[in-house]
mmCIF file of the C-alpha atoms, coordinates in Angstrom:
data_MODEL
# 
_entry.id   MODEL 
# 
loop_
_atom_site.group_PDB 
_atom_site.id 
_atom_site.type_symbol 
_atom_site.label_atom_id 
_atom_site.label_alt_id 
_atom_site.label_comp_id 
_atom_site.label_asym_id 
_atom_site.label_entity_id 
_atom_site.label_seq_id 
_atom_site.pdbx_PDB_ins_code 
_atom_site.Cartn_x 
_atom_site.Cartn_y 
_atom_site.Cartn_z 
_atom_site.occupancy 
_atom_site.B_iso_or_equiv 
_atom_site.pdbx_formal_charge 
_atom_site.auth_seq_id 
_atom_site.auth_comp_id 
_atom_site.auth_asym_id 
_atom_site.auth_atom_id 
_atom_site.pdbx_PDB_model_num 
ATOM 1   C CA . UNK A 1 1   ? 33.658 180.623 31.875 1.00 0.00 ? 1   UNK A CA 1 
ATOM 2   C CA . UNK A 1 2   ? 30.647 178.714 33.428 1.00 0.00 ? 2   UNK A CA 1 
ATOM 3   C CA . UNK A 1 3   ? 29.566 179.903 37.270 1.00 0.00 ? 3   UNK A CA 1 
ATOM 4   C CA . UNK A 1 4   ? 28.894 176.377 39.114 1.00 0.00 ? 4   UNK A CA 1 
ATOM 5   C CA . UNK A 1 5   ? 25.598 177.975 40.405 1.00 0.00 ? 5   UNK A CA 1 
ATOM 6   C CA . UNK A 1 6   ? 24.410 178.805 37.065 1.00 0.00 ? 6   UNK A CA 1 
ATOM 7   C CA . UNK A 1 7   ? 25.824 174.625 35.900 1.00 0.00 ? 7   UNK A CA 1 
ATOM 8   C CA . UNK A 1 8   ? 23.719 173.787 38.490 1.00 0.00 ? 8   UNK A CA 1 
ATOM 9   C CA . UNK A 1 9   ? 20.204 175.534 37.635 1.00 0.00 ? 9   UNK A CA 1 
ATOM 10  C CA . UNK A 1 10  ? 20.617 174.537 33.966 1.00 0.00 ? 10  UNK A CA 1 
ATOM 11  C CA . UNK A 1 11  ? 20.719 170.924 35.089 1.00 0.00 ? 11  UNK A CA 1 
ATOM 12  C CA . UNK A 1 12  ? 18.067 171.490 37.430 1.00 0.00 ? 12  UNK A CA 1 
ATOM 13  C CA . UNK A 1 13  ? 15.713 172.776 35.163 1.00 0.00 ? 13  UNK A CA 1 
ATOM 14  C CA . UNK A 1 14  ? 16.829 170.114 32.326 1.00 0.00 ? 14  UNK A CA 1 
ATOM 15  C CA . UNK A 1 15  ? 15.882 167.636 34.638 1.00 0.00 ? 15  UNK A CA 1 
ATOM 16  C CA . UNK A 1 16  ? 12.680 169.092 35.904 1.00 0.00 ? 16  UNK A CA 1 
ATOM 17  C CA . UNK A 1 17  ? 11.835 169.733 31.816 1.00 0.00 ? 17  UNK A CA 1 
ATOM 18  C CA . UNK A 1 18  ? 12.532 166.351 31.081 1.00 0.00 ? 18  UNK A CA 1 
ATOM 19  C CA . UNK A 1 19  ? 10.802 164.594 34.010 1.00 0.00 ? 19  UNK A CA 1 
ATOM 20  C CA . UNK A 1 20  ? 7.655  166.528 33.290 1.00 0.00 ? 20  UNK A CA 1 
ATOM 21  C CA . UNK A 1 21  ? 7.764  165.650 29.735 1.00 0.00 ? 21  UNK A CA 1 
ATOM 22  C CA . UNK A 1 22  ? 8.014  168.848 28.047 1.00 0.00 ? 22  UNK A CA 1 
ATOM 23  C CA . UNK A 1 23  ? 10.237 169.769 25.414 1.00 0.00 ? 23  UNK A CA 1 
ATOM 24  C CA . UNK A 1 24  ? 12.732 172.618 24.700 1.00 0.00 ? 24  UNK A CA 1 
ATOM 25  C CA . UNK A 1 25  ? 10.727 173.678 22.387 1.00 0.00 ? 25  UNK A CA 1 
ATOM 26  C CA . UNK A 1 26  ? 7.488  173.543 24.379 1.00 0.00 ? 26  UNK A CA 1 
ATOM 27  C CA . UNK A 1 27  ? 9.546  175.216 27.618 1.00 0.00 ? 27  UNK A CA 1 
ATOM 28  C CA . UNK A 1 28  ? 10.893 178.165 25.388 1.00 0.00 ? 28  UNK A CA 1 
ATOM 29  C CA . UNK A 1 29  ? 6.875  178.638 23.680 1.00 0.00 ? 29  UNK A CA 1 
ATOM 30  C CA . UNK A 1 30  ? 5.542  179.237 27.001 1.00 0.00 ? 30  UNK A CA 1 
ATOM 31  C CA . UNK A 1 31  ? 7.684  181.279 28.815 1.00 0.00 ? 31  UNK A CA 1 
ATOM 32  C CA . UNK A 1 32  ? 7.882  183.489 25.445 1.00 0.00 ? 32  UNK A CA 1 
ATOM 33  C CA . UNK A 1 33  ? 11.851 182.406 24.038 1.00 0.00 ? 33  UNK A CA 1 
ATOM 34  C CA . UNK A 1 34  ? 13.994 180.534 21.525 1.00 0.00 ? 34  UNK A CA 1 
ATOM 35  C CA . UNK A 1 35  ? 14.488 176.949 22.240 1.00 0.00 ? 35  UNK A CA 1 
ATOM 36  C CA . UNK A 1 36  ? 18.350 177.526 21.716 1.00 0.00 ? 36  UNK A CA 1 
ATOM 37  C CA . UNK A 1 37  ? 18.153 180.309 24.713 1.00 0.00 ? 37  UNK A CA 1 
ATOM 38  C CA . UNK A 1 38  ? 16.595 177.458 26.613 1.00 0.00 ? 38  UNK A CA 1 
ATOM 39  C CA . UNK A 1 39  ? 19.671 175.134 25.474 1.00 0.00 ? 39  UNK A CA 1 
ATOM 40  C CA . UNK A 1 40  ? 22.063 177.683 26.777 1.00 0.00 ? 40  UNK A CA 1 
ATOM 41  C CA . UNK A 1 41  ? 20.168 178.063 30.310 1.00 0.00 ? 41  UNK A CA 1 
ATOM 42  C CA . UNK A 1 42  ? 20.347 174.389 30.504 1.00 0.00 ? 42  UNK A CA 1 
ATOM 43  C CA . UNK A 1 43  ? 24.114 173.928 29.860 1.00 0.00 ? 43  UNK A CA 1 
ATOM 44  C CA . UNK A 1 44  ? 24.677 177.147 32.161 1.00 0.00 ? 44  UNK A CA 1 
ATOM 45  C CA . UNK A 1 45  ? 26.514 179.015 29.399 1.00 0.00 ? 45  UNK A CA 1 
ATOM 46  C CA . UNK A 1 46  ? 24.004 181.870 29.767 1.00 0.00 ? 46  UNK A CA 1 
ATOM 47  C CA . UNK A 1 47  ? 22.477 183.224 33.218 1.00 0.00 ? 47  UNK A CA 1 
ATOM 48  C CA . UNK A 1 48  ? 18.976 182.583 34.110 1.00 0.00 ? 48  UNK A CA 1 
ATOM 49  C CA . UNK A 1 49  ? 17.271 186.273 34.936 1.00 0.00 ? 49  UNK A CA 1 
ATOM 50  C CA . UNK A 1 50  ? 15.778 186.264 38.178 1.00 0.00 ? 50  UNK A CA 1 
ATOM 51  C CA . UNK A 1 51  ? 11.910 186.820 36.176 1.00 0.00 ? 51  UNK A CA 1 
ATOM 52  C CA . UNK A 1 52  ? 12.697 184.106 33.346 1.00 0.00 ? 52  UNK A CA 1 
ATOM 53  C CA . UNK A 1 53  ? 13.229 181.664 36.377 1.00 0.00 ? 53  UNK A CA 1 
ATOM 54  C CA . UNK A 1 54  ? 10.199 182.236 37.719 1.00 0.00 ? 54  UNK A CA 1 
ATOM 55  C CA . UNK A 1 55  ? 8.634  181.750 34.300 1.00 0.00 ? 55  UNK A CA 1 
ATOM 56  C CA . UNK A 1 56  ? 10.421 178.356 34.138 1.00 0.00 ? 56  UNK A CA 1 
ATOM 57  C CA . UNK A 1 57  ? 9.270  177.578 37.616 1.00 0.00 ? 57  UNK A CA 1 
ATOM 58  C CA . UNK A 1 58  ? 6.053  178.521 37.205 1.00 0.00 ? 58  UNK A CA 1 
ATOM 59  C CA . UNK A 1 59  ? 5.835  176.582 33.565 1.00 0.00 ? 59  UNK A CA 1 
ATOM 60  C CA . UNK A 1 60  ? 7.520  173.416 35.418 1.00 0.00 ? 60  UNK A CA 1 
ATOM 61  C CA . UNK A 1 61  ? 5.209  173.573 38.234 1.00 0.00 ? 61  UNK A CA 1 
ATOM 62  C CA . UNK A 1 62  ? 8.083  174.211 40.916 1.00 0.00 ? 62  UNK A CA 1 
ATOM 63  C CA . UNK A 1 63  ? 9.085  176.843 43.386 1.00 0.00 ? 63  UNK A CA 1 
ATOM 64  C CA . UNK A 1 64  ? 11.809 178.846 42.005 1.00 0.00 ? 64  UNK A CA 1 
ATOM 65  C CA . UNK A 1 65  ? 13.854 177.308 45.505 1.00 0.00 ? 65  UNK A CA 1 
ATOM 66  C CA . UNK A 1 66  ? 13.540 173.761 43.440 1.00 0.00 ? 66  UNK A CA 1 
ATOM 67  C CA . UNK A 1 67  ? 16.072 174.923 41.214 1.00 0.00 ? 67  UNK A CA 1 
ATOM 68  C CA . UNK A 1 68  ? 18.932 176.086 43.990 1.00 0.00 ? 68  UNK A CA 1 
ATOM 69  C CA . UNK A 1 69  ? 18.225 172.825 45.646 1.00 0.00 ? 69  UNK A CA 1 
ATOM 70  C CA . UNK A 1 70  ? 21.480 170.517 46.560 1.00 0.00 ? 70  UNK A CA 1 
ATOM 71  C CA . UNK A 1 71  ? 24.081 173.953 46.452 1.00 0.00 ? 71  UNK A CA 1 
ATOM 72  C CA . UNK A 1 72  ? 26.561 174.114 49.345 1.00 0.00 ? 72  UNK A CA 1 
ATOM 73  C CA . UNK A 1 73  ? 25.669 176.126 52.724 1.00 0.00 ? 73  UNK A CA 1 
ATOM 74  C CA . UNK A 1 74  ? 28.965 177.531 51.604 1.00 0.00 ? 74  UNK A CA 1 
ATOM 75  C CA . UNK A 1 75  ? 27.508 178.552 48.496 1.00 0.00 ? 75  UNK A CA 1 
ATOM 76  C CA . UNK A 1 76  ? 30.573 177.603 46.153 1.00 0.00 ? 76  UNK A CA 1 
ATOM 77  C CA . UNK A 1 77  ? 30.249 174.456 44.139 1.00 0.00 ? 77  UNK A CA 1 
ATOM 78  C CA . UNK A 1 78  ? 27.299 172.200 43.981 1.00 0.00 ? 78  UNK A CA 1 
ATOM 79  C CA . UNK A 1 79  ? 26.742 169.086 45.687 1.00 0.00 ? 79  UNK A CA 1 
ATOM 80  C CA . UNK A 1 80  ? 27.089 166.206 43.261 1.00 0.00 ? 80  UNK A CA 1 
ATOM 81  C CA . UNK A 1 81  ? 25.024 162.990 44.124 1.00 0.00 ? 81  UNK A CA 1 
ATOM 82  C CA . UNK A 1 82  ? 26.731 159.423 44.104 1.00 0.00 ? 82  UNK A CA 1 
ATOM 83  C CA . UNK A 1 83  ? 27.985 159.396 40.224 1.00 0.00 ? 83  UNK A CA 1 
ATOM 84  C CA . UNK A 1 84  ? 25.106 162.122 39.722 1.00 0.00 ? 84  UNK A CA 1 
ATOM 85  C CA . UNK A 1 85  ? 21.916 159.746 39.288 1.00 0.00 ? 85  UNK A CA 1 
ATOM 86  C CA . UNK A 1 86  ? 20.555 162.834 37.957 1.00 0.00 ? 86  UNK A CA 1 
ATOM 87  C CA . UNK A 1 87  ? 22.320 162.860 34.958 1.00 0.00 ? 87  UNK A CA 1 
ATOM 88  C CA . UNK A 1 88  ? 21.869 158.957 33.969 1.00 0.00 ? 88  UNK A CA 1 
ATOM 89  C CA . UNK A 1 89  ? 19.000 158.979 31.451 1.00 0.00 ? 89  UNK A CA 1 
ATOM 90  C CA . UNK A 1 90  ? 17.707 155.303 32.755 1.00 0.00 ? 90  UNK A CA 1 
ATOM 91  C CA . UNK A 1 91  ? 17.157 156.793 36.407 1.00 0.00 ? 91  UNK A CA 1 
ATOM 92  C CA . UNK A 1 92  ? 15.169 159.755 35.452 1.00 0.00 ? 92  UNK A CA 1 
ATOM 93  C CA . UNK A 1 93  ? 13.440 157.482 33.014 1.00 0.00 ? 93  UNK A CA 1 
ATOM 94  C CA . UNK A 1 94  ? 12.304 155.051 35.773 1.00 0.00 ? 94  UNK A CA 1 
ATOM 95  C CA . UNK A 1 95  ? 11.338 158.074 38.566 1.00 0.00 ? 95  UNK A CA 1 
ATOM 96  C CA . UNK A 1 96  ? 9.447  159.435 36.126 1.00 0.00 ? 96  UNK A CA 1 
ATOM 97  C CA . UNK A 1 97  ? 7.501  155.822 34.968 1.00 0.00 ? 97  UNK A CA 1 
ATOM 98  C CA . UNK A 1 98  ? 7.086  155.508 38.815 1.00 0.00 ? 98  UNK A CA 1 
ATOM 99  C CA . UNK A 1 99  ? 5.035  158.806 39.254 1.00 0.00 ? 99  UNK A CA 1 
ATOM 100 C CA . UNK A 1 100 ? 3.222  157.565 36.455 1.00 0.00 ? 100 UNK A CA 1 
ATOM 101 C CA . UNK A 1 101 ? 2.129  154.790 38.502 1.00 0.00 ? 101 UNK A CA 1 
ATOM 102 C CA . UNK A 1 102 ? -1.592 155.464 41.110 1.00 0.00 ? 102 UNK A CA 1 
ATOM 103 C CA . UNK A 1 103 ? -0.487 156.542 44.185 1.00 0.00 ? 103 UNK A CA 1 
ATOM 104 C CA . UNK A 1 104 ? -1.896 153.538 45.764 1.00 0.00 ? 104 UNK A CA 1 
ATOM 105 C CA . UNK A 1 105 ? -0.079 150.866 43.391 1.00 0.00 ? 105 UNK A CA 1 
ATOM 106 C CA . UNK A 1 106 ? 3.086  153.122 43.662 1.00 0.00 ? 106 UNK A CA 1 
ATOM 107 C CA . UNK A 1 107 ? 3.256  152.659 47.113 1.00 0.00 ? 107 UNK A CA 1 
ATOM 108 C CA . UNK A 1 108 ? 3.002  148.826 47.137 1.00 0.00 ? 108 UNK A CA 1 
ATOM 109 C CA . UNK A 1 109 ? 6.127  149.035 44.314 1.00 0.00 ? 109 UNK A CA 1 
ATOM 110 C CA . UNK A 1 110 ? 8.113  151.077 46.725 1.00 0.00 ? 110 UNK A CA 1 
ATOM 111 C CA . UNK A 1 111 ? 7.667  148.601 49.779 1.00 0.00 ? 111 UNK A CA 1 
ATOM 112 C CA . UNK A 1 112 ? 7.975  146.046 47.450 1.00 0.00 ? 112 UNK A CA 1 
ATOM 113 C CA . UNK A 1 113 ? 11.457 147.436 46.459 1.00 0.00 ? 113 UNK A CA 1 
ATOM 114 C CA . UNK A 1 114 ? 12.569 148.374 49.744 1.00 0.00 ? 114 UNK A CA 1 
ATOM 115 C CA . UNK A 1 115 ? 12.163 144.443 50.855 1.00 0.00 ? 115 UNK A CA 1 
ATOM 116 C CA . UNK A 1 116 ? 14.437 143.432 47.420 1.00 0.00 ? 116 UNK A CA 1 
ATOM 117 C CA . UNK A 1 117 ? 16.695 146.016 48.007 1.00 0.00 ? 117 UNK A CA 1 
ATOM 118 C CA . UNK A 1 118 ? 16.875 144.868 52.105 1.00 0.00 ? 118 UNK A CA 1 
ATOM 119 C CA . UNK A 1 119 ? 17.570 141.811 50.961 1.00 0.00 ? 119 UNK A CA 1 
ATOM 120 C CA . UNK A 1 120 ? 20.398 141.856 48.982 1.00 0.00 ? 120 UNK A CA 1 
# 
């Protein structure tokens, strides 16, 4: 049976993996492990070692605290967003277009979207 916690840092570092463009493939080459351990991390069928995280962390460019982000104080199930925008592929697709985008330019989209979404 699944642990929520480890549900929860499987997404996390799916989502991290996938906004930073790297495959499972390319995730499980650099930290030094087959791509199907890195689909069973992801899934949380398997437990992330406390090292292996901080490979993963350190491979995704995040603190290993990025991945416990959004648990309970309580520490029993995770938080779930509204419907999980997380886990909708169109979301993460457009965050990740958006930090694509100079800071500069990016900033003038986000007022810019602020005023359309103010406004309806």
């Amino acid at each position: 049976m699944k642990h929520p916690v480890d549900s929860h840092v499987g997404k996390r570092i799916r989502h991290r993996r996938w906004m930073v463009g790297v495959t499972q493939q390319q995730l499980a080459d650099k930290v030094g492990i087959k791509f199907q351990q890195i689909q069973k991390y992801e899934t949380g069928m398997n437990r992330v070692s406390a090292s292996r995280l901080w490979d993963i962390a350190e491979v995704l460019a995040v603190p290993v605290s990025f991945f416990f982000e959004g648990l309970d104080d309580d520490r029993e199930a995770p938080q779930t967003m509204d419907g999980d925008m997380l886990a909708d592929k169109e979301a993460l697709e457009l965050v990740r277009s958006y930090y694509a985008i100079p800071e500069a330019q990016r900033r003038r989209l986000f007022d810019l979207a602020r005023v359309l979404s103010d406004a309806a």
